[in-house]
MARBA-3410 file (N, C-alpha, C, O; in Angstrom, 1 decimal):
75
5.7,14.5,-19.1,6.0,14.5,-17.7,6.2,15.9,-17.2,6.9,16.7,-17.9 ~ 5.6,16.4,-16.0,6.2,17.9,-15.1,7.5,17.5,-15.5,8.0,16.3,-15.6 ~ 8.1,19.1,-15.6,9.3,19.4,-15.7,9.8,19.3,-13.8,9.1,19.8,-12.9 ~ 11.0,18.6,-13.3,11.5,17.8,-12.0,11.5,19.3,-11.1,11.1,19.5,-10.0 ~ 12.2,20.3,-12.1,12.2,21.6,-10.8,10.9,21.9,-10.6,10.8,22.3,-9.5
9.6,21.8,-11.3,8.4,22.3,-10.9,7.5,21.3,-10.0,6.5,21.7,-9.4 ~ 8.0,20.0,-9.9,7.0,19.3,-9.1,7.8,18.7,-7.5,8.9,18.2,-7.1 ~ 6.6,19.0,-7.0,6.7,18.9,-5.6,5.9,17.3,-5.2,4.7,17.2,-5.3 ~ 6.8,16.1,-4.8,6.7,14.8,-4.7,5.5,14.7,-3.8,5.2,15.7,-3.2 ~ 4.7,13.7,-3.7,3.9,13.4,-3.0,4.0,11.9,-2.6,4.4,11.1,-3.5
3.5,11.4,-1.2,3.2,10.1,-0.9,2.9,9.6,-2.0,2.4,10.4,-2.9 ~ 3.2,7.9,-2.3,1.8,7.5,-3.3,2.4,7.9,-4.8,2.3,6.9,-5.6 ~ 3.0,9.2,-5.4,3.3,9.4,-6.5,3.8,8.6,-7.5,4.9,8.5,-7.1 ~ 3.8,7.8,-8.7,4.5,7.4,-9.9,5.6,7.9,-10.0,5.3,9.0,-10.6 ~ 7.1,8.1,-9.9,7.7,8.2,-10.7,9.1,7.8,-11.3,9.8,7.1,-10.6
9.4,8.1,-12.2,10.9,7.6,-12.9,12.3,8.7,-12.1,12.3,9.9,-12.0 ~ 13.3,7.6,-11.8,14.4,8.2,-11.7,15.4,8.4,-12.4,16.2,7.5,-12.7 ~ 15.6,9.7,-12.7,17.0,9.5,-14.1,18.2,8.8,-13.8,19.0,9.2,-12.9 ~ 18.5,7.6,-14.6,19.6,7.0,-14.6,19.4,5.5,-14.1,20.2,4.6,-14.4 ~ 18.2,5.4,-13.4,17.5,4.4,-13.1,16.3,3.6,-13.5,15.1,3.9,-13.4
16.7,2.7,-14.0,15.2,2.0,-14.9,14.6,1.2,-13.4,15.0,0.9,-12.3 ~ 13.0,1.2,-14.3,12.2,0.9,-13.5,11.5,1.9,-13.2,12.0,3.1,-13.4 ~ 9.7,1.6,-12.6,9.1,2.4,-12.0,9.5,2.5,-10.5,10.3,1.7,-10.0 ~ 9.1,3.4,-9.8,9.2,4.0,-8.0,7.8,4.5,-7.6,7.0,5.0,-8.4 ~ 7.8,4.3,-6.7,6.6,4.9,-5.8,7.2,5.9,-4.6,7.8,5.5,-3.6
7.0,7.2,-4.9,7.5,7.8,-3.6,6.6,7.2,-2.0,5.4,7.1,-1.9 ~ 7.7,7.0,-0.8,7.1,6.3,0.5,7.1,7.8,1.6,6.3,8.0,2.6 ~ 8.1,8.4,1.1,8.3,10.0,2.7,8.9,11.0,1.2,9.6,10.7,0.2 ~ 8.4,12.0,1.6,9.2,13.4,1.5,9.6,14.2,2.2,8.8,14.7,3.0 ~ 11.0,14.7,2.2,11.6,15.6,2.7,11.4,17.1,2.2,12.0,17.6,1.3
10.5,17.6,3.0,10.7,19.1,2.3,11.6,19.9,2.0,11.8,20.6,1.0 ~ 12.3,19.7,3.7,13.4,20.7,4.0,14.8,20.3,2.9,15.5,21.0,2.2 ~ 14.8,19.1,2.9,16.3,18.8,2.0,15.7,18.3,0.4,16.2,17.4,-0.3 ~ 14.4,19.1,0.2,13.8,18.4,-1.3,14.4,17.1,-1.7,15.3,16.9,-2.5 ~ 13.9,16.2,-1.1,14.8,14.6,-1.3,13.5,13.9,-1.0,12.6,14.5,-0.4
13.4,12.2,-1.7,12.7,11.6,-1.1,13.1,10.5,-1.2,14.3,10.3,-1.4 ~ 12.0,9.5,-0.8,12.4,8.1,0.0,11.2,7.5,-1.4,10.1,8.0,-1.8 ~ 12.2,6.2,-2.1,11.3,5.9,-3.2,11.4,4.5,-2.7,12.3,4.1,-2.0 ~ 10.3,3.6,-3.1,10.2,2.1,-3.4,9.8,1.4,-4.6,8.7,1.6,-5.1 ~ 11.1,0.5,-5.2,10.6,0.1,-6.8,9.4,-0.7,-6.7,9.2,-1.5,-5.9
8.6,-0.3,-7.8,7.3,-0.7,-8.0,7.1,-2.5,-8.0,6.3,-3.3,-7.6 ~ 8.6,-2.6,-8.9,8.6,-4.3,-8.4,9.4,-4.8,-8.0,10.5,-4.4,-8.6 ~ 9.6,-5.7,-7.1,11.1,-5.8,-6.5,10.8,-5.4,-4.7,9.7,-5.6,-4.2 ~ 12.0,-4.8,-3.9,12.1,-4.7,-2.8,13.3,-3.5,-2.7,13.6,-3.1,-1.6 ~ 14.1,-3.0,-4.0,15.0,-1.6,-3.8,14.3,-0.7,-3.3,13.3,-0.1,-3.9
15.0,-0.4,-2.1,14.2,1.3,-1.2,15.5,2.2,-1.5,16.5,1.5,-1.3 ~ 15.8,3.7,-1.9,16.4,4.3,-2.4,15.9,5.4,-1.3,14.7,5.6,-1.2 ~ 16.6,6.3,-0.3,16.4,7.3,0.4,17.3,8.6,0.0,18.5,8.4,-0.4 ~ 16.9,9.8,0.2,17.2,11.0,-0.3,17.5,11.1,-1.6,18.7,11.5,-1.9 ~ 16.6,10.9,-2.4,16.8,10.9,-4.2,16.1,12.8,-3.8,15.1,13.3,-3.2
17.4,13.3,-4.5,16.9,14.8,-5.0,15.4,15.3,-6.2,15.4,15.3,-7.4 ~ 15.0,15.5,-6.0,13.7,16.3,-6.5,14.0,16.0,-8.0,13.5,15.3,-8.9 ~ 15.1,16.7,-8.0,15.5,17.2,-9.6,15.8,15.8,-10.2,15.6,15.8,-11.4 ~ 16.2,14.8,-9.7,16.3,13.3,-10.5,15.1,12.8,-11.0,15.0,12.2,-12.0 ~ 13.9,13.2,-10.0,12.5,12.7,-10.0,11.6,13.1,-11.4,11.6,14.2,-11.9
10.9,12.2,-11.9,9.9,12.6,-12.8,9.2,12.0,-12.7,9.1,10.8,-12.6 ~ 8.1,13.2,-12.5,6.4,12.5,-12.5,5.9,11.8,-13.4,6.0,12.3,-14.5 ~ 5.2,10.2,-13.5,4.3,10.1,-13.9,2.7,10.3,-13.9,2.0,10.1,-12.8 ~ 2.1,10.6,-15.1,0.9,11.1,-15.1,0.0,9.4,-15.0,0.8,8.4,-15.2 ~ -1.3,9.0,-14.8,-2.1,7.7,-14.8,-1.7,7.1,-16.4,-1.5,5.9,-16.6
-1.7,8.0,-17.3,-1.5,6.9,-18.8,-0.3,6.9,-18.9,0.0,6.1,-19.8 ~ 1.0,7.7,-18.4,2.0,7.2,-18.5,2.2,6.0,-17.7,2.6,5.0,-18.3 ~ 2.1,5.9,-16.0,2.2,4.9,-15.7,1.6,3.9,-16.2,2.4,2.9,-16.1 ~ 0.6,3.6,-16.9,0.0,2.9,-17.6,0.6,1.9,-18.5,0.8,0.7,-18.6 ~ 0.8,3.0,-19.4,1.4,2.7,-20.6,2.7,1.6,-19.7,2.6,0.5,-20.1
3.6,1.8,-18.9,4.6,1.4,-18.7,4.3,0.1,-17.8,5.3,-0.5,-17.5 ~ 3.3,-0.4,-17.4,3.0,-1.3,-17.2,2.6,-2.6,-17.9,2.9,-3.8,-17.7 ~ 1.9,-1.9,-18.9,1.6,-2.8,-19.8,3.3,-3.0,-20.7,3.6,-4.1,-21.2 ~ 4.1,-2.1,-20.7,5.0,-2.4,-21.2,6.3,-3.5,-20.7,7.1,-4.2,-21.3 ~ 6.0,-3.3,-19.4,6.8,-4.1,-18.5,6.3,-5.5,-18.8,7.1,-6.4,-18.9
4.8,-5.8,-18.8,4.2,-7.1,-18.5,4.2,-7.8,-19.9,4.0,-9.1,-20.1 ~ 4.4,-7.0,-20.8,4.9,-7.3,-22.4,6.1,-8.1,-22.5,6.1,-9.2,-23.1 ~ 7.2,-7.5,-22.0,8.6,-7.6,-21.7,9.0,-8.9,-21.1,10.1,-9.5,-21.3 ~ 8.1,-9.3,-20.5,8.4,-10.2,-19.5,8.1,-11.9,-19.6,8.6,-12.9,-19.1 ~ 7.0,-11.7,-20.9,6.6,-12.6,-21.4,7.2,-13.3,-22.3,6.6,-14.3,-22.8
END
């Protein structure tokens, strides 16, 4: 995963919040107050001004991987 101080969120982005299970999708970024606006990948929790530094990117095979892991889980 980028290290949380080096990545800059994007619409659309994968990622995990520390302290929080589950995947997110970032929906807005705040530049000025480095915060964003996340929606859990499943479910309907919207989470607004999550600080940068909580955020961790995921890469396509990490998300991956955690999908298939979730749909594992479930069964």
């Amino acid at each position: 995963m980028a290290s949380p101080k080096k990545y800059s969120p994007k619409p659309g982005d994968p990622v995990l919040i520390e302290a929080r299970k589950g995947r997110f999708r970032i929906t807005e970024v705040d530049e000025e107050k480095e915060t964003a606006t996340v929606r859990a990948v499943s479910g309907v929790l919207m989470l607004t001004d999550v600080p940068w530094g909580l955020l961790a990117f995921l890469d396509a095979s990490q998300n991956a991987a955690l999908m298939v892991q979730e749909a594992t889980e479930g069964q």
